[in-house]
N, C-alpha and C positions, 0 to 999 in steps of 0.2 A: 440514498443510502448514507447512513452515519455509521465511521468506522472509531473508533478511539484505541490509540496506541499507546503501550508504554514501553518506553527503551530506559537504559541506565547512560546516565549521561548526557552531554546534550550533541546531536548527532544531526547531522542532514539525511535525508527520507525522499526517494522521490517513487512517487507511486504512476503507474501508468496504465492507462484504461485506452479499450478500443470507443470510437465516436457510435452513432447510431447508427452510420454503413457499414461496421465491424470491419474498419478499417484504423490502425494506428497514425497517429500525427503527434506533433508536439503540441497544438491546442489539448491536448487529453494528458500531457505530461505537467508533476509538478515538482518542484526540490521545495522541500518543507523543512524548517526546524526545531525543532523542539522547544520548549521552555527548560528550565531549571532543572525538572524534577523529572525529565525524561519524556515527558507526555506532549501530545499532539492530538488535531482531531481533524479528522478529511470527510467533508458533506459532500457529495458526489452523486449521480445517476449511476444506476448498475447498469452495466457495460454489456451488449446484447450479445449472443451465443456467435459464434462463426467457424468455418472449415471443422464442425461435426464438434467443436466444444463447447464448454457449458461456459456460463460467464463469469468474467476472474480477473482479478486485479490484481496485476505484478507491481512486487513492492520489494523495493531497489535500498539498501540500509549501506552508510558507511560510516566508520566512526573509527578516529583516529587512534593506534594500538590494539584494532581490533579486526579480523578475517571480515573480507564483506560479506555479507547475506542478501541473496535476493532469492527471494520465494512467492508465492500466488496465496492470493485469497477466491475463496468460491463460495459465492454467497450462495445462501438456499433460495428456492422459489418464494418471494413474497417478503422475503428477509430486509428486514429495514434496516435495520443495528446490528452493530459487532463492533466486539470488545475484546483484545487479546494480546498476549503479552509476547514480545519477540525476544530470545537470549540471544546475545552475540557471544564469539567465543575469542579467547586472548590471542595473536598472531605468535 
């Protein structure tokens, strides 16, 4: 799966997936940083369903002067790509 992000600013990002026993580790954790212009791109395996949910990528956002964000991505069945823009809000 290819995800592309854009934030405002340049910001560390850490996204975290279950492995393929639908179990979490730090091999599946990663702190990403942005470029210039905000943007980032995360090539990854979609993260297999477990304890009755669907599969989803929690994505962890901090950026300095700004509340943290961390929210989930749910890819659709079959979904290769996603593209989407995250707003952060002022503290």
């Amino acid at each position: 799966m290819r995800i592309l992000f854009r934030l405002h600013g340049q910001v560390e990002c850490g996204p975290l997936l279950a492995g393929p026993d639908g179990q979490y580790s730090d091999a599946y954790r990663a702190a990403i940083v942005t470029d210039r212009r905000g943007r980032y791109r995360l090539t990854t395996s979609v993260p297999p369903p477990y304890a009755r949910r669907p599969p989803h990528i929690h994505i962890l956002v901090d950026m300095r002067g700004y509340a943290g964000l961390i929210t989930q991505h749910y890819p659709r069945a079959g979904q290769s790509r996603a593209t989407f823009d995250l707003t952060m809000e002022t503290e």
